[in-house]
Each structure stands twice: as structure tokens, then as C-alpha cells.
C-alpha positions in Angstrom: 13.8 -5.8 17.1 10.2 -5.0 17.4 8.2 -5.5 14.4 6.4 -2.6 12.6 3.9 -4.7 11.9 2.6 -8.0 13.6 -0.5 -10.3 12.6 -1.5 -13.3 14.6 -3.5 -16.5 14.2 -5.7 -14.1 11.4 -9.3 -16.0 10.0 -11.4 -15.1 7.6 -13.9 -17.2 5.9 -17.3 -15.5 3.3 -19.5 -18.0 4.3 -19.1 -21.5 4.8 -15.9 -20.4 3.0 -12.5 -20.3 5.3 -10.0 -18.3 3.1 -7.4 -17.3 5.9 -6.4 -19.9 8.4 -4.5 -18.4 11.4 -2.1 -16.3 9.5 0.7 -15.1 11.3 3.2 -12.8 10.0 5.7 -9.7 11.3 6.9 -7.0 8.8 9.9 -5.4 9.6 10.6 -1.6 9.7 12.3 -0.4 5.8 11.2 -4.1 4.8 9.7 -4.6 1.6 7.3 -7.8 1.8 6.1 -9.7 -1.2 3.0 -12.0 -1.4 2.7 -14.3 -3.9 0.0 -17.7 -4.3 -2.7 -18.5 -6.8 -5.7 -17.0 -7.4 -8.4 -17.1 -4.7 -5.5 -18.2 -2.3 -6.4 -14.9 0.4 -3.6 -12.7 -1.0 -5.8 -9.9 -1.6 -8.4 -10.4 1.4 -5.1 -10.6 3.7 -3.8 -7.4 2.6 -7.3 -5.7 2.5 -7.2 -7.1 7.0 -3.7 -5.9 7.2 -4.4 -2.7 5.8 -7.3 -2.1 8.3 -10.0 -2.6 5.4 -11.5 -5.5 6.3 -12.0 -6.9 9.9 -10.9 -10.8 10.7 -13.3 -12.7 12.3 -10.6 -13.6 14.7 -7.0 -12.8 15.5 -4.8 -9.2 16.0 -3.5 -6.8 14.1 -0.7 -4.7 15.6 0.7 -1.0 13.8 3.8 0.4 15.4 2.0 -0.4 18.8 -1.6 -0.1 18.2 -3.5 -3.1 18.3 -5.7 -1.2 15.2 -9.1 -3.6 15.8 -9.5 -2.2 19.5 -10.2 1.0 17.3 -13.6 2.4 16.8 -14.4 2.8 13.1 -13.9 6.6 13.4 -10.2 6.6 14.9 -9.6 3.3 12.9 -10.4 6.0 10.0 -7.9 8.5 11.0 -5.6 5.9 12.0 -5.6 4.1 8.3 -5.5 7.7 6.8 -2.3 8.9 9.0 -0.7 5.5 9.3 -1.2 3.8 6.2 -0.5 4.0 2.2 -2.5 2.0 -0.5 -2.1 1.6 -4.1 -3.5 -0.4 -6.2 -3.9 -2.0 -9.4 -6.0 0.7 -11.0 -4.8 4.2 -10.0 -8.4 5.2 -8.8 -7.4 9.0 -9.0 -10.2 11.6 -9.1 -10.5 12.6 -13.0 -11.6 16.3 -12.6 -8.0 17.2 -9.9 -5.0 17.8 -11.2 -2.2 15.2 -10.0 -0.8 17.7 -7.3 -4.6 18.0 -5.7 -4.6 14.1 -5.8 -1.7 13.7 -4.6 -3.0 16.0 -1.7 -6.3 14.7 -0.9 -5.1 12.4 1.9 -3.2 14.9 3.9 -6.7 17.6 3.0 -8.8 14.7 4.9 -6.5 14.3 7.6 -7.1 18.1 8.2 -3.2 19.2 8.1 -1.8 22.1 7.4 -3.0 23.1 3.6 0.4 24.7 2.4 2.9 21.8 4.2 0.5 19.2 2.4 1.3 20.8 -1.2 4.6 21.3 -0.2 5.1 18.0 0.7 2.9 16.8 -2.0 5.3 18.7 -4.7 8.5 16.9 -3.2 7.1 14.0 -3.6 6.0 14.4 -7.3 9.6 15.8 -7.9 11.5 12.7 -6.4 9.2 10.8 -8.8 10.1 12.6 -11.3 6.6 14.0 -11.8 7.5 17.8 -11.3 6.4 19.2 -14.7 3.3 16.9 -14.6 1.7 18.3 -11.5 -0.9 20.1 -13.0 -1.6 17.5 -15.4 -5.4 16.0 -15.3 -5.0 12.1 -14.9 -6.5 11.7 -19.1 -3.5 13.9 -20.1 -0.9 11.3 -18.1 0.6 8.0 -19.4 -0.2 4.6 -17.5 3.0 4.5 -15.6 2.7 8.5 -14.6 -0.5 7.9 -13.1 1.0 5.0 -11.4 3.2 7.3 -10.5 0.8 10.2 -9.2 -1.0 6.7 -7.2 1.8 6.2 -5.3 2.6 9.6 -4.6 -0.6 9.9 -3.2 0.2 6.9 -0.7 3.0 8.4 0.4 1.9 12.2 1.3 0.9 11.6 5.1 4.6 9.8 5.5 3.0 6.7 6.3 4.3 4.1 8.6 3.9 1.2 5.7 2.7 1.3 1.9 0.0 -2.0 0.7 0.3 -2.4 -2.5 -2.5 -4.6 -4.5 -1.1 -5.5 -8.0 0.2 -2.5 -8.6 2.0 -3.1 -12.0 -0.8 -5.2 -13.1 -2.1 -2.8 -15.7 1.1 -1.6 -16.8 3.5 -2.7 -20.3 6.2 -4.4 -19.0 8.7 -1.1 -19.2 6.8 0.9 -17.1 6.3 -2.0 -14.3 9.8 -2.3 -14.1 10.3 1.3 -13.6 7.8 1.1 -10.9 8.9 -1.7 -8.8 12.6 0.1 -9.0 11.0 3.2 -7.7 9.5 1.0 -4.7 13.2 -0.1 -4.1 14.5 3.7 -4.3 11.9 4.5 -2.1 12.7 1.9 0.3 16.7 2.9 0.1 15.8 6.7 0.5 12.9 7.0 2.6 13.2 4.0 4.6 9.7 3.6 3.4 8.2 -0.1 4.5 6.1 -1.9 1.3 4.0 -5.0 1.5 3.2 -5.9 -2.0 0.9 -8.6 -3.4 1.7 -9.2 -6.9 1.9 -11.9 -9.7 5.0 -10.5 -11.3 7.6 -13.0 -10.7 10.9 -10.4 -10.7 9.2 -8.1 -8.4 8.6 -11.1 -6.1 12.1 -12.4 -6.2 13.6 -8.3 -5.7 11.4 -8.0 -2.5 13.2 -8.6 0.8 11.1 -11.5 1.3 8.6 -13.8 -0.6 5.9 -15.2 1.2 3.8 -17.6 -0.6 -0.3 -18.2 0.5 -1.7 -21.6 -0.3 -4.9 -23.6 1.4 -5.7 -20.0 3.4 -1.9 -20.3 5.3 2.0 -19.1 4.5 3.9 -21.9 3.6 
């Protein structure tokens, strides 16, 4: 079967630094990923590569097919916007929208169609249950519903795959279990593909597989 998702022989060093040393990995289609290792081990710089955010200084990154650094850094834009979800520790949404515009943003940058975004930007906040929130201002939701309304966001342009950076770092430990469940509904429903980097030990051992970083390699 042909990987969504393939990195190979991935470096990255900040300065006389090396933190990645020829990662390779392949991420399957309806696969969720975790990556675990110590801090400072390149979790979160590998992620930020994979997620077309940073560059490697050498190695490939290939997307359902694209090999994404042949991009320019305008269609590697569009690309990242179309292709790929993020959500991360903090839920970065925009104070002043209401969860259903920030839940819409991505699809409004990608230029589609303004009534299928909402449309598809309600569904989503419904499945989460969300539905009676969506006019909500982020201040007037809890923790876990903007977590919630984060991940909703991810998921408006139907992404090929979903990064996720911590994301139940900032939550109680109720509402991170509720979260990493909804990753696994999502998963079972959409066929939606996660790679998570987290700390949390359950969600590590729930994922489909557990890969560990340590000296700037998967061991």
C-alpha cells in the first residue's frame, strides 16, 4: 500500500546543533501516529518539517504524491492550507469570531465557496457536539470546547492528515480524555489520518503506533 505520507533521511540542525538525524518514516492512510521522546529530542521540530512549516536542510517530504519541498512558498501555502490540519497546544483561535467564523477561516483563505464552508463548518461543530456553541466567542467557551472549536477548525478543508502538537497539554485530565477519544471517533468515522506528538502516556499507547525520538533518530 502506498503511504499517505513518506519522510526520508530528514536533517535538521539550529546551528552547530543536529536535532534530526536522517529521519525516515511512512504514515499510513486512516493511521493515527504518536510521537513520544524527551524534551528537546526533535518531536516538535519534526512535526513542524512534516507539516510543511519548517524546511529540512536535507531530505524529502512526500503528501499523497507531492514531493511538498519542490513547492514554491506560495503553492506550498495553498498546499499546507488544502492538504493539511494543525492543532496545537494552545487553541490560538481569533478572540473577536465567533467559533463557527473560526472554524471557517481556513476554507475563507482557501477562497471556496462561502456558504459550503459554513455548511461544512456547522457539521463539523455538530459531530463535535459543538452545535449550540457556534456563536459562542472563544472567552464564553470552556478549555475542552475550545479545544474542541481548534480541531474543528483543522478539519474544515477535509484535510488529507491532521498534526497535532500537544494538544491535551493545557487541558484537566477529563477533558483530554474526551479529546484524544474524539481523535479516535474521528479516525473510525472520517477515516481522518492524525500524527500526534504528545507527553500523555494513554494517548500514546491508544495511537496505532508509538514512535519514540531519541539522539535526533526513531528508535
Amino acid at each position: 500500500m502506498t503511504p499517505l505520507l513518506q519522510a526520508s533521511d530528514i536533517t535538521r540542525s539550529y546551528g552547530d546543533l543536529p536535532v534530526l538525524k536522517g529521519i525516515n518514516l511512512q504514515i499510513q492512510s486512516g493511521e493515527i501516529v504518536s510521537i513520544v521522546g524527551a524534551s528537546g529530542a526533535g518531536k516538535s521540530t519534526l512535526l513542524h518539517i512534516l507539516g510543511t512549516l519548517d524546511r529540512p536542510d536535507a531530505g524529502q517530504v512526500t503528501l499523497g504524491g507531492e514531493n511538498v519541498f519542490n513547492l514554491n512558498e506560495k503553492d506550498l501555502a495553498r498546499f499546507r492550507n488544502d492538504r493539511i490540519g494543525f492543532v496545537f497546544q494552545f487553541h490560538n483561535l481569533l478572540a473577536e469570531f465567533s467559533a463557527l467564523e473560526n472554524v471557517c477561516l481556513p476554507g475563507f483563505i482557501g477562497g471556496k465557496n462561502e456558504q459550503e464552508v459554513r455548511a461544512r463548518a456547522e457539521e463539523l461543530l455538530n459531530i463535535l457536539g459543538l452545535g449550540d456553541r457556534k456563536n459562542h466567542l472563544p472567552s464564553q467557551l470552556s478549555g475542552g470546547e475550545q479545544q474542541r472549536t481548534a480541531v474543528a477548525r483543522a478539519l474544515v478543508n477535509s484535510p488529507a492528515i491532521v498534526f497535532a502538537d500537544e494538544p491535551s497539554g493545557n487541558l484537566d485530565s477529563h477533558n483530554a480524555e474526551e479529546l484524544h477519544k474524539l481523535f479516535f471517533r474521528l479516525r473510525d468515522e472520517l477515516n481522518q489520518t492524525f500524527v500526534i506528538v504528545t507527553h500523555n502516556d494513554l494517548l500514546a499507547h491508544m495511537a496505532d503506533r508509538q514512535l519514540t525520538i531519541r539522539d535526533g533518530q526513531i528508535v
